[in-house]
C-alpha positions as CSV (number, residue, x, y, z in Angstrom):
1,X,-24.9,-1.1,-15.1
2,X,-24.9,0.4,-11.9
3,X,-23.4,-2.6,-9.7
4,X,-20.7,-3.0,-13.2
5,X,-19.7,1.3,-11.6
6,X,-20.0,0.6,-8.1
7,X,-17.3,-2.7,-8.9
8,X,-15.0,-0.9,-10.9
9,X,-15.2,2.0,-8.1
10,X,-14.7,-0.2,-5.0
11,X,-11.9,-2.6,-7.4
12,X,-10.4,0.5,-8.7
13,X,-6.3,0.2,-9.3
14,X,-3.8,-1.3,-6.8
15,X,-2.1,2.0,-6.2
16,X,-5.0,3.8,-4.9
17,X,-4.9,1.4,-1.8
18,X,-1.2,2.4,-1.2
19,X,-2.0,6.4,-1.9
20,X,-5.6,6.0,0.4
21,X,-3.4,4.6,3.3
22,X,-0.2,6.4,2.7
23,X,-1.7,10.0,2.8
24,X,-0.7,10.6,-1.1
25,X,3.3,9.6,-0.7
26,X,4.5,6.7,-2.8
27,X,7.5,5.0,-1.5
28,X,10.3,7.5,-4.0
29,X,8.0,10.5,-2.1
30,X,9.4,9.0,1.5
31,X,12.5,8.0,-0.1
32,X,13.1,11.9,-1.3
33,X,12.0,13.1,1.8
34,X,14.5,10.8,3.8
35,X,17.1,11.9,1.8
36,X,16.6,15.8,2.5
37,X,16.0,15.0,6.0
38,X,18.1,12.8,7.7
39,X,21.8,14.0,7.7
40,X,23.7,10.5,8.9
41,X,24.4,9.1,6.2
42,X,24.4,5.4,7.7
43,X,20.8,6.5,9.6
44,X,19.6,7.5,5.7
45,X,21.0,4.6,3.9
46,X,19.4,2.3,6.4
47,X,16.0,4.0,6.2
48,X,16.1,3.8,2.7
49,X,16.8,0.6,2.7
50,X,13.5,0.1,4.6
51,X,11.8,2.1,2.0
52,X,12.9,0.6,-0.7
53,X,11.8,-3.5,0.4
54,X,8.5,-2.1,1.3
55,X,7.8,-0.6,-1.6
56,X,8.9,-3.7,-3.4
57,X,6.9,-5.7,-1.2
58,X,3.7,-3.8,-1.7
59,X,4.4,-3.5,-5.3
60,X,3.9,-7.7,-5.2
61,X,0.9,-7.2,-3.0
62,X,-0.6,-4.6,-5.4
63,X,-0.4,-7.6,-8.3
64,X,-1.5,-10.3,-6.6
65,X,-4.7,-8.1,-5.1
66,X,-5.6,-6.9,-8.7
67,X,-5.5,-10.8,-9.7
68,X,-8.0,-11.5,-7.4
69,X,-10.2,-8.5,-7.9
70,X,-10.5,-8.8,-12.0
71,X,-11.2,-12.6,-11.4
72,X,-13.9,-11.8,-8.5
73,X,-15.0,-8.4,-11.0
74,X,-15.1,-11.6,-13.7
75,X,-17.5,-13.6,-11.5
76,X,-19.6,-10.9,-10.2
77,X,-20.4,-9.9,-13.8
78,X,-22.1,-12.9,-14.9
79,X,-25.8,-13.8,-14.8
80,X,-25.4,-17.0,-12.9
81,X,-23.0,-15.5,-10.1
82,X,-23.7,-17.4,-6.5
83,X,-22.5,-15.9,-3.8
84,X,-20.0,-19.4,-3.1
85,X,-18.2,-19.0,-6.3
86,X,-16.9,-15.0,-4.7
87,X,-15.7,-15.8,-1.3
88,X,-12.4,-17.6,-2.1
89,X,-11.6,-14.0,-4.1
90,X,-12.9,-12.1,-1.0
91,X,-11.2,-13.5,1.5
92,X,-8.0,-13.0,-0.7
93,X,-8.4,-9.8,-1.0
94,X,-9.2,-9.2,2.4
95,X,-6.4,-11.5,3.3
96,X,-4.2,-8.9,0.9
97,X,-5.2,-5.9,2.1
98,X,-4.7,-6.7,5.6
99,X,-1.2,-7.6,4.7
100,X,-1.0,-4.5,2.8
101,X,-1.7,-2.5,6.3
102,X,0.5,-4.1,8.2
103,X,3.3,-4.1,6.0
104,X,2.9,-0.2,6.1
105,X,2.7,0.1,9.6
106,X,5.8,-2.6,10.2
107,X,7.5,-0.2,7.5
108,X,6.7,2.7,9.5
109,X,7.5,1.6,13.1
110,X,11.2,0.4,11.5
111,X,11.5,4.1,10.1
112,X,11.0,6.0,13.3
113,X,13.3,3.5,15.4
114,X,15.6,4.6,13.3
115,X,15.6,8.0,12.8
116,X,15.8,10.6,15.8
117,X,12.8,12.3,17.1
118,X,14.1,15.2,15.1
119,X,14.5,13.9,12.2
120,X,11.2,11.7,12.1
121,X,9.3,15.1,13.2
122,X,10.7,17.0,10.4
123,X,10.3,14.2,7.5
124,X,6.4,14.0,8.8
125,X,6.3,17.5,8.3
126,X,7.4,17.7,5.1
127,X,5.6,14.6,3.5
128,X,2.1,16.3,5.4
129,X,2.6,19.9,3.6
């Protein structure tokens, strides 16, 4: 029972990742936020642009890791487990949430070349209230 609640707390839903890693915004958070804050309207439009594929993108990523975590949470329940049978799911969702990271981070780099200091300082701002 106790290693069934541990599972389901360390597997918990794909979203949480995103919210753990993205302090709480969700990708129509930062898209709002964009809007109010950045003035240039080609500046915004590109930004959200930007917003918009990697929200997309980590909405994929979000499936794909809660695949391999209900088939590895579908191993790991069963009397017979060996440890062999779990690391092709592991490694996926290792693999996944590594991908996950840096497709935030390649997001956020892309955001702040594109936006002036001004208006990356004040979007920050606003999304850390």
């Amino acid at each position: 029972m106790i290693l069934l609640l541990l599972l389901s707390k360390l597997f918990g839903g794909g979203a949480a990742t995103v919210v753990a890693y993205v302090p709480g915004h969700t990708p129509s958070e930062i898209s709002k936020t964009l809007k109010k804050e950045v003035a240039d309207e080609q500046r915004r439009d590109a930004a959200l642009v930007i917003v918009k594929a990697w929200g997309k993108s980590d909405k994929q990523q979000d499936k794909a890791l809660g695949k391999a975590r209900k088939a590895l949470l579908k191993i790991v329940t069963t009397d017979g487990a060996q440890r062999a049978e779990t690391e092709p799911y592991t490694a996926q969702i290792d693999a996944s949430i590594q991908e996950s990271d840096r497709s935030f981070l390649d997001m956020r780099f892309q955001l702040k070349e594109k936006l002036t200091k001004a208006e990356w300082d004040a979007a920050v701002i606003r999304l850390n209230r």
